[in-house]
N, C-alpha and C positions, 0 to 999 in steps of 0.2 A: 764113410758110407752115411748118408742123409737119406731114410726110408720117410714118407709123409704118407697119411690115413686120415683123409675126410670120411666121416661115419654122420650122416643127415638122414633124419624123419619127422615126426608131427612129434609133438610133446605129446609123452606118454610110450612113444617104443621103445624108449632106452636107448636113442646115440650117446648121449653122455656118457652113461654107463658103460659102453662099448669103450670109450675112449678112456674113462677110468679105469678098468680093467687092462687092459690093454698097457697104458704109459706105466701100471706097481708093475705088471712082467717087465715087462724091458727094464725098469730100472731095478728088479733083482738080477738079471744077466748083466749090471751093471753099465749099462747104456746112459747115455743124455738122455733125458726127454724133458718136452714141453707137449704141452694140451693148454686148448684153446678152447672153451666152451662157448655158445653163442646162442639165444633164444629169444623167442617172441616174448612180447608181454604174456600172452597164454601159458596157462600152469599144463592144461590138458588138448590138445589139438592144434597148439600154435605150433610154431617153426622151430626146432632145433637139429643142431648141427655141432661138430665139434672137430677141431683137428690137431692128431698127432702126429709128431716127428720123434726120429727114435734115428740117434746117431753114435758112431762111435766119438765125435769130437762134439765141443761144446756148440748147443744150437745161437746163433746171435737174434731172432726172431721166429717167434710163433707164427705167424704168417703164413700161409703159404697159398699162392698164385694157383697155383695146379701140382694136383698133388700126385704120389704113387698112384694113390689106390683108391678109389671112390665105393663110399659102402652104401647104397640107396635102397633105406626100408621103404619107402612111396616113391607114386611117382610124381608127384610134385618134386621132389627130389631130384631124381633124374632129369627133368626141364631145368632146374634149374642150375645143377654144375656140372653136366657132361658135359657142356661148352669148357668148361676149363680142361678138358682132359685131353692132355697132345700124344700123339702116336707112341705107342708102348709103354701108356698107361693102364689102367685096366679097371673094369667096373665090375663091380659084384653089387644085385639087386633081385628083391623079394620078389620073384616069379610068382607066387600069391596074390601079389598088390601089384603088379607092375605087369600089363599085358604086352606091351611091344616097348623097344627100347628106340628111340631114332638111330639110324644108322650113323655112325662116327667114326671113321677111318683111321686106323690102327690103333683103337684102344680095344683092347682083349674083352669079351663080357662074356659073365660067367651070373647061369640063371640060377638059384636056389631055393627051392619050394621051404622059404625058413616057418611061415605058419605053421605047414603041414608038419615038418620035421619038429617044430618045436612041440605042437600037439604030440604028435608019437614018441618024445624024450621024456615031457614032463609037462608044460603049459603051453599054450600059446603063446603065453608073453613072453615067453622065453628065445623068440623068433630074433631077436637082437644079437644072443648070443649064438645061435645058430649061424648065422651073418659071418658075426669073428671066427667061430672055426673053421669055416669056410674059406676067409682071407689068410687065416694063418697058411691055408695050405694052397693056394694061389699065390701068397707071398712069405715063404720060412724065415720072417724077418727073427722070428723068436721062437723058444721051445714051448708046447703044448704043457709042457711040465709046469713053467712058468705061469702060462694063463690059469691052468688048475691050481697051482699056488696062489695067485691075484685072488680067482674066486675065493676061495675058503678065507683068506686073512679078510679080505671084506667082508663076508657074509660073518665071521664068528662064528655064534652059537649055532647061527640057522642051518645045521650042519643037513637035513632032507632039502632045504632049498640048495644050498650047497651042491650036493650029490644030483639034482636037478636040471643045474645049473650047464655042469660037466657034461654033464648027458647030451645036454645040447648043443654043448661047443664041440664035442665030438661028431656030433649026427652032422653037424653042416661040414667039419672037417673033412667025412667020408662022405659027403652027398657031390665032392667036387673029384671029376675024373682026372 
């Protein structure tokens, strides 16, 4: 099983993070992973992007063509790799930021008000991780357990950001039917 998660926004929404989070769970369910980070010269507004694979066998290349699962906090995002996505992929994207998606025959889309949601959990910035629990439950590649374990070992001390954090990855979890 080879599961692939392109997670892309503007520097400053947190795809990295997504994909950090994301590759410590899988690898306490003891999975392969690789992540692939990728950004503009810009610290705050440029282009980033990042992609994980999460396998039961060893990965031979971070790469990936087209991937599972496309997670697009803007829509510049979305113009730029719904074209990689072939039939029975699936896109999940910031319904807040992202008002129409082009049409793209048989990849699944799945809309998520992750602003709003993150506003009503804890921050707005936290619309990132809202995103992730959203995909977890579009794609049960890994347990919820997992990802609240990721959180908390990253975060440490900041045990309210922490608790924040979760809130959010839950609220998009349940915000998908």
């Amino acid at each position: 099983m080879l599961t692939t998660i392109l997670c892309s926004g503007s520097g400053g929404q947190g795809a990295l993070t997504v994909g950090n989070v994301l590759g410590n769970a899988a690898m306490y369910e003891n999975f392969f992973v690789s992540y692939l980070p990728c950004y503009g010269a810009a610290m705050r507004g440029g282009t980033a992007n990042c992609t994980t694979s999460i396998s039961t066998e060893e990965i031979a290349s971070p790469v990936v063509s087209s991937p599972d699962v496309l997670i697009a906090l803007n829509k510049p995002s979305v113009i730029t790799f719904l074209p990689r996505l072939k039939p029975g992929t699936r896109l999940i994207y910031n319904a807040d930021l992202i008002d129409a998606v082009p049409d793209h025959p048989g990849v699944a889309c799945y809309a998520v008000a992750a602003n709003r949601i993150g506003r009503e959990a804890a921050n707005e910035r936290s619309a990132n991780m809202v995103m992730l629990g959203a995909m977890l439950k579009v794609l049960p590649v890994i347990k919820m357990e997992s990802l609240i374990r990721s959180v908390q070992d990253l975060m440490g001390s900041k045990k309210a950001l922490a608790s924040m954090t979760i809130k959010a990855l839950q609220g998009g979890y349940d915000s998908v039917a």
